[in-house]
C-alpha positions in Angstrom: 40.5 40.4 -43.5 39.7 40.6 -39.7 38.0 38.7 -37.3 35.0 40.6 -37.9 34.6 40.2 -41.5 35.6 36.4 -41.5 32.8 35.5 -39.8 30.1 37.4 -41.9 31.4 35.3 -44.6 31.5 31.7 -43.1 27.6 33.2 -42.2 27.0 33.8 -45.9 24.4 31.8 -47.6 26.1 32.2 -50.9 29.6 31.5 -49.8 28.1 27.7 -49.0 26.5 27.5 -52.2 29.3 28.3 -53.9 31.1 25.7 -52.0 28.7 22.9 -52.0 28.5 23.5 -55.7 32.7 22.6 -56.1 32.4 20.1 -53.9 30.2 17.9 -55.9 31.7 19.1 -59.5 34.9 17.5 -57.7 32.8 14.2 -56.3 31.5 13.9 -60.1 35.0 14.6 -61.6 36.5 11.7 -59.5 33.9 9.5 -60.3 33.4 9.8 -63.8 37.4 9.5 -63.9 37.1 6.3 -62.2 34.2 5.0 -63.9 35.4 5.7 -67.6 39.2 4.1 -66.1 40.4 1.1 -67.7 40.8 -2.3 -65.3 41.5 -5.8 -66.1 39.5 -8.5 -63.9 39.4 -12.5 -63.6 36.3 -14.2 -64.2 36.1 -17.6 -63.3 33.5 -21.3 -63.6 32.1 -19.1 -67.0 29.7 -22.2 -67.7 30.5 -23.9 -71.4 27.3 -23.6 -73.6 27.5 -26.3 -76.4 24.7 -24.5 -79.7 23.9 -26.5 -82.7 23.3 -29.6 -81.5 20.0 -30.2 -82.9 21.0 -29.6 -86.1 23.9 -31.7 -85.5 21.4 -34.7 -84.7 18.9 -34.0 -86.8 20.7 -33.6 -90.2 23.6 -35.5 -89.5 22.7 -38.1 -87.0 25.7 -37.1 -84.7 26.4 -36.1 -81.1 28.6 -34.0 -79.0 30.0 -36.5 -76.0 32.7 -36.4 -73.2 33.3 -32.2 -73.2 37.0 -31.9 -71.4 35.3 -29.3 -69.4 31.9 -27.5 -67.7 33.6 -24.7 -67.2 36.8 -21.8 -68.3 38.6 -18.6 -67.1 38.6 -15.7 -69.2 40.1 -12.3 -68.6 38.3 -9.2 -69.6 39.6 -5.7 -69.8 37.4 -2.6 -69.9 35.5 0.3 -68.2 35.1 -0.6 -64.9 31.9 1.3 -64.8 31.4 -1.7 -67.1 33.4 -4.4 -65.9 32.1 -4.4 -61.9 28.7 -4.6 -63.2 29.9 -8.4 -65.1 29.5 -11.8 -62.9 31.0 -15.5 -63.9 27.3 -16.5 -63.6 26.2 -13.9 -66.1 28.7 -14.9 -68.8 28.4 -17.8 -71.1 31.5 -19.5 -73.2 29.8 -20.6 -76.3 30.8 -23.6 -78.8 28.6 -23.5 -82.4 29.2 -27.1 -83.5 26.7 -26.8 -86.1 29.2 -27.0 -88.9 30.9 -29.9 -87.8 30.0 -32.8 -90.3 31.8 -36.2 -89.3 32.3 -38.5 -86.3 36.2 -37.6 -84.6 37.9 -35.7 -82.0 37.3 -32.1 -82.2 38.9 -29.1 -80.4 36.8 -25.7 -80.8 37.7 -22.1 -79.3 35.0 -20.7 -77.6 33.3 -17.3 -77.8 32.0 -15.5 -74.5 28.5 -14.2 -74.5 27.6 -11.2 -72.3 24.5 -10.2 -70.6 21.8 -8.5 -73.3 23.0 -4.5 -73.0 26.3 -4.6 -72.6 28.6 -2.1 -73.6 30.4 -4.9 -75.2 32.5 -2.4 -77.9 34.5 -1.3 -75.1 35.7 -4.5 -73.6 38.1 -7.3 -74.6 38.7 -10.3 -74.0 42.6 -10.4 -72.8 43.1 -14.6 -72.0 41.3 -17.8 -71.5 42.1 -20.8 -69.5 41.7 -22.7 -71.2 41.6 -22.0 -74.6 39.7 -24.6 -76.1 37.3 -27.1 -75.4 38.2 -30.4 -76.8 35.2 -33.0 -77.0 34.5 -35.9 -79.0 31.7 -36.0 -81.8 30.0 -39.6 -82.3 27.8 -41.1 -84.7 24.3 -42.5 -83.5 23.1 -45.7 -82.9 20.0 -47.5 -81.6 19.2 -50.8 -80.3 16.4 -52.2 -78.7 16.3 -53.8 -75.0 13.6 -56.0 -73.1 12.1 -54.5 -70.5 12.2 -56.6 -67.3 10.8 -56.0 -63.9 9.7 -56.4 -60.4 7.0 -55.6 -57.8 8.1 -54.2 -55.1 5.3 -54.7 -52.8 3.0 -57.1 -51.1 0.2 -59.3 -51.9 -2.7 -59.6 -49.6 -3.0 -63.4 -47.6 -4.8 -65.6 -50.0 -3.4 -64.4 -53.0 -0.4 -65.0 -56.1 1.1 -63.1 -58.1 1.9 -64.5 -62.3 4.8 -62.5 -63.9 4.7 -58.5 -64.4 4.0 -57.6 -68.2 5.2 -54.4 -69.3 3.5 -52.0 -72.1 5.8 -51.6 -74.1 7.5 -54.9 -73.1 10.9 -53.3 -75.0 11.8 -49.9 -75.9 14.8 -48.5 -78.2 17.7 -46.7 -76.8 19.6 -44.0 -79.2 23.1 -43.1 -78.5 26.6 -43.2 -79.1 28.1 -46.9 -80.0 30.7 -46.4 -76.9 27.2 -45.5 -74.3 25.5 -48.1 -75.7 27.2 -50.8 -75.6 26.6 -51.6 -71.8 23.0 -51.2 -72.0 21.1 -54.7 -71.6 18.0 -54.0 -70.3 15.3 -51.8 -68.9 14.5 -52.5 -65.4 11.1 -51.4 -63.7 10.6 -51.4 -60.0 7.0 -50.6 -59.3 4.3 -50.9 -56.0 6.1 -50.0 -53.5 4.8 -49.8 -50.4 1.5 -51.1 -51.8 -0.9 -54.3 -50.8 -2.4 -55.6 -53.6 -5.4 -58.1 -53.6 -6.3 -57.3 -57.2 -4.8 -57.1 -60.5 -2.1 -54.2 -59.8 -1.3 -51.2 -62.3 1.3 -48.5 -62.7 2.9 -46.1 -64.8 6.7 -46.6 -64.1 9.9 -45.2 -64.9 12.8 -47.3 -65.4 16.9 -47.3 -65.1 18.5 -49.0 -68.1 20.9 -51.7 -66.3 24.0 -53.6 -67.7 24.2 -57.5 -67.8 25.2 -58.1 -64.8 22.5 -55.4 -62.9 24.7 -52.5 -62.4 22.7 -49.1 -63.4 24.5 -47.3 -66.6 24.8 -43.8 -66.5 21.8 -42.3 -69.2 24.4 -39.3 -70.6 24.3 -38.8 -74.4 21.3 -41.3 -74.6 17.8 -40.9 -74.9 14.8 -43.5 -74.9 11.9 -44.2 -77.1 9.5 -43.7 -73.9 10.3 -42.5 -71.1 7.9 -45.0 -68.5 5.7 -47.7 -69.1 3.0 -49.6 -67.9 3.2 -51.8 -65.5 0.6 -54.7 -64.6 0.8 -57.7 -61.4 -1.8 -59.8 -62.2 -3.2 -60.8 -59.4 -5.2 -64.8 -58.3 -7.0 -65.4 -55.8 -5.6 -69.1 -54.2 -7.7 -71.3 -53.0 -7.7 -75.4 -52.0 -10.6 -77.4 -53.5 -11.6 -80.6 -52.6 -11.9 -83.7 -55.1 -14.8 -85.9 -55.1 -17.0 -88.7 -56.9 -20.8 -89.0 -57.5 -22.1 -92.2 -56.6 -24.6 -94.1 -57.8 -26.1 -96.7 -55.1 -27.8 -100.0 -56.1 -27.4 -103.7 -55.1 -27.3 -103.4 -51.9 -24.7 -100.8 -52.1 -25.2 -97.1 -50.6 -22.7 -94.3 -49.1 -23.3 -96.0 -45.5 -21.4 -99.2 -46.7 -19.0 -97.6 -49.0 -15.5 -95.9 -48.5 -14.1 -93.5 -51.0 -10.8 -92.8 -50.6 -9.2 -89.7 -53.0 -5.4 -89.1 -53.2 -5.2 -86.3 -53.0 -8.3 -85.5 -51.5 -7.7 -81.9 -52.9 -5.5 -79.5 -55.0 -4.6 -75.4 -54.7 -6.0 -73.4 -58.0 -5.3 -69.7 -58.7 -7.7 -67.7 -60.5 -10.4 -65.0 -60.5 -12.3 -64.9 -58.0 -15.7 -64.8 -59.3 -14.8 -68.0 -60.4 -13.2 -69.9 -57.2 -16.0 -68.3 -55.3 -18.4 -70.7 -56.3 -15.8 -73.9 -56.5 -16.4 -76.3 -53.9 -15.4 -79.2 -55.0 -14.4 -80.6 -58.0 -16.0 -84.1 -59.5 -13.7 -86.3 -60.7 -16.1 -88.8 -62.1 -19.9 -90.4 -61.5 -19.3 -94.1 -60.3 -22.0 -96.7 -60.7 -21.6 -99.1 -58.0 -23.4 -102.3 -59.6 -20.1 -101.9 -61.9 -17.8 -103.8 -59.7 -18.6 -106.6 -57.0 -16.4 -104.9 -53.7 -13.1 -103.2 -54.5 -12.7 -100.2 -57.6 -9.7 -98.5 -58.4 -9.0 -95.8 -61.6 -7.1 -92.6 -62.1 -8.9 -89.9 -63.2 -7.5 -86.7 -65.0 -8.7 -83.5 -62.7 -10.9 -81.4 -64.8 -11.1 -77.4 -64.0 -11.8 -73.7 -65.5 -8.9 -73.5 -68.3 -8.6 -69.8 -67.2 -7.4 -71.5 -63.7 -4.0 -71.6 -62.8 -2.8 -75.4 -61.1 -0.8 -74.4 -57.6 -0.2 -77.9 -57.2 0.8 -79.1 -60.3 -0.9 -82.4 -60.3 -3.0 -83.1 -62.7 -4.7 -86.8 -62.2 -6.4 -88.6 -58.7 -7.0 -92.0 -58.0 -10.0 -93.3 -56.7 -10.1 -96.2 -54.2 -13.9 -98.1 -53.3 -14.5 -100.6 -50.8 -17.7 -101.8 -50.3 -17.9 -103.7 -47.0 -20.5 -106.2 -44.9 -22.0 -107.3 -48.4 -20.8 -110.3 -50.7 -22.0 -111.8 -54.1 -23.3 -114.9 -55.5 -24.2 -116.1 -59.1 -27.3 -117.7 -59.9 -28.8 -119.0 -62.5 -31.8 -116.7 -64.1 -34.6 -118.2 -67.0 -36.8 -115.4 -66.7 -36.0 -113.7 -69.5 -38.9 -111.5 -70.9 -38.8 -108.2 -73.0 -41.1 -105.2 -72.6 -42.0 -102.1 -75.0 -42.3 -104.2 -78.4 -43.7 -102.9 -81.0 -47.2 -104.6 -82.1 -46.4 -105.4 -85.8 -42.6 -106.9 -84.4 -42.5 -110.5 -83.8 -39.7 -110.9 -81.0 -38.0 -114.4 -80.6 -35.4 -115.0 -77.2 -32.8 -116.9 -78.3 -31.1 -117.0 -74.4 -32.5 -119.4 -72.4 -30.5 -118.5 -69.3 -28.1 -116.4 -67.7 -25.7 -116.3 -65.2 -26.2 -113.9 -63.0 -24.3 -112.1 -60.2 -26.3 -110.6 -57.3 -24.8 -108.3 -54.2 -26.2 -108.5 -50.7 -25.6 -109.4 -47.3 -24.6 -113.5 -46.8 -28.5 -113.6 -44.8 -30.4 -112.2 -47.8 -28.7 -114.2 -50.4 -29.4 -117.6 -48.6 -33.1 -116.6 -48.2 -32.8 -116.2 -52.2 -33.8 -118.5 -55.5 -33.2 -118.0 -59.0 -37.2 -118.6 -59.5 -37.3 -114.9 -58.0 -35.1 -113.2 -60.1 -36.1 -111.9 -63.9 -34.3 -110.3 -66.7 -36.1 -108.1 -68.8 -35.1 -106.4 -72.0 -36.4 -103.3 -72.9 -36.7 -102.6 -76.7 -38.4 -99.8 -76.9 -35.2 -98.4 -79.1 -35.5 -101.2 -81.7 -39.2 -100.3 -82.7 -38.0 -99.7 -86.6 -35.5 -103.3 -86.2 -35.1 -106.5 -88.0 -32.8 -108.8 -87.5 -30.2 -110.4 -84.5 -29.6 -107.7 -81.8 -28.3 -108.1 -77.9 -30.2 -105.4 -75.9 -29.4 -105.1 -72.3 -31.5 -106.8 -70.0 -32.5 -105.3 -66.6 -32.5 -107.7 -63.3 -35.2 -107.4 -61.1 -35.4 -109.7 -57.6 -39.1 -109.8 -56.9 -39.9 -109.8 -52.8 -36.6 -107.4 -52.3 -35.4 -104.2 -52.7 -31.9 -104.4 -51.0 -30.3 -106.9 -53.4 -29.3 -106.2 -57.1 -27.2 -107.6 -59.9 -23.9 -107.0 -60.8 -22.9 -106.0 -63.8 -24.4 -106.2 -67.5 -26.2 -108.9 -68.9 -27.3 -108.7 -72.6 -29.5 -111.3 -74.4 -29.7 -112.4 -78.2 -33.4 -111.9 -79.6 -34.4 -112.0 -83.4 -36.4 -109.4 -84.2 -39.0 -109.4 -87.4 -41.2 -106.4 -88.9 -44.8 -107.5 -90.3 
């Protein structure tokens, strides 16, 4: 072939046809050759999938714990059109330990699971590494543990805090004897970051902790709830004052008198609509015609049983002086009665009494017994007959600064018509 015709065929259409058409039925013969040939490749961290567990639990109250391994090698042979297409992360090593029926060591082979569609008739499985799984398979307990607590925040100034209380205030753990063991209690850490001046609440997870407050691991056991309410309840705090009432009379008012408390005052904790309106607390009402100059008496300190006591003290005593004012008895045989019935016939069988009086030392000089009466009022003894000793009460006629001591009854013999 010369030059000449050479070139009119490298110019012929067909001639490329022709060729382009062997070139790809050679491209597709090498490629389906390689595709459809047979290779062997490593697959390794296949995760280990452990199946009927729930029926392990539910029917026979046991557990799979402490797997040797996560993961295993396996070798597979196949079509590489096949093969290439495989990943570890694709493939699964599965364990059925739904037939297992007692508590003990166990050793299972494994069986690889491929991706849904695979070709799976053309490949084999060739080795494993390794080639079983050995875990152990434990019988179920539970127990149940407090739940303990703390708040992990701060309380506003003015302000206590009583002890956290927890809903439900225990819970029951469920696992194997060897996992439980360690667990003592449920701790609860709650408000963090939080100012509370009210009653605080939250809904709180918890770690379960051994005796000595080291966290244990929750693997292989599960919980009866999974948080639980948490409540601070909050008081307000405040200091109240102690106090007496006094009643003034002879001679004696809250110009001439000391009152000394101790303590003067105690811390309560409470709710605050309640403290809001405490001012003071009264310890007692204190007549001062009782005593002459000096009182003293412990009282117990009375407040709102829903109050908490800060202080801890539960009783004050109370200290009276009355000063620039003395006493002196005289003799009284005034005796008269008022508010008699008029069918009662009232005899006096006193003639006299002895009679203390409170003043200043002027006044009582300037004073007689002729001014001085005792009068019995028997207004309750209207229905009466017989001996009775009603109260008399002492009136000093020309003064209204002086005044008795004390009480003076008289004997009086009383007769219905």
């Amino acid at each position: 072939m010369d030059r000449k015709q050479r070139k009119s065929l490298f110019d012929s259409k067909v001639f490329w046809m022709i060729i382009s058409l062997l070139t790809s039925l050679a491209i597709w013969s090498y490629v389906v050759s390689t595709e459809n040939s047979v290779v062997t490749q490593v697959f390794r961290g296949v995760k280990v999938e452990i199946t009927g567990e729930e029926t392990l639990r539910n029917s026979r109250n046991l557990l799979v714990t402490d797997i040797d391994t996560n993961t295993v090698r396996v070798e597979i042979r196949g079509p590489r059109r096949i093969v290439d297409a495989l990943n570890s992360e694709d493939l699964v090593a599965q364990i059925d330990v739904s037939k297992l029926s007692r508590a003990a060591y166990a050793s299972m082979k494994y069986k690889i699971v491929y991706p849904n569609g695979t070709e799976t008739r053309n490949l084999s499985e060739v080795s494993y590494s390794p080639e079983t799984v050995n875990f152990m398979v434990s019988a179920l307990n539970s127990v149940s543990i407090p739940v303990r607590g703390g708040y992990d925040g701060k309380l506003a100034p003015g302000f206590t805090a009583e002890p956290p209380v927890f809903e439900p205030s225990s819970i029951t753990v469920t696992g194997p004897e060897a996992y439980l063991k360690d667990v003592s209690y449920a701790w609860v850490s709650f408000g963090i970051d939080q100012v509370a001046e009210t009653t605080y609440t939250e809904n709180a997870s918890y770690t379960l902790m051994r005796s000595d407050g080291t966290p244990v691991s929750p693997d292989y056991l599960t919980s009866s709830d999974d948080t639980v309410t948490a409540v601070l309840p909050i008081l307000e705090v405040k200091e109240v004052p102690l106090s007496v009432e006094l009643i003034e009379g002879a001679g004696a008012t809250t110009a001439n008198t000391k009152v000394t408390v101790t303590p003067d005052r105690i811390t309560l904790a409470g709710d605050s609509a309640i403290l809001s309106g405490m001012n003071r607390i009264i310890l007692s009402t204190i007549d001062l015609t009782d005593f002459k100059s000096g009182f003293s008496e412990s009282y117990s300190i009375p407040f709102d049983n829903s109050l908490k006591n800060v202080s801890g003290i539960t009783e004050a005593k109370v200290d009276i002086d009355i000063t620039g004012l003395t006493t002196r008895t005289y003799t009284v045989k005034n005796i008269s009665y008022i508010n008699a019935p008029e069918n009662m016939e009232v005899e006096v069988l006193t003639n006299s009494l002895e009679v203390v009086i409170r003043g200043t030392e002027e006044q009582l000089d300037q004073l007689s017994s002729d001014s001085i009466r005792a009068v019995a009022d028997l207004a309750d003894y209207k229905e009466s007959s017989g001996a009775y000793m009603p109260l008399t009460k002492i009136y000093i006629d020309g003064s209204s600064e002086l005044g008795a001591i004390g009480d003076y009854p008289i004997s009086v013999n009383l007769e219905l018509n």
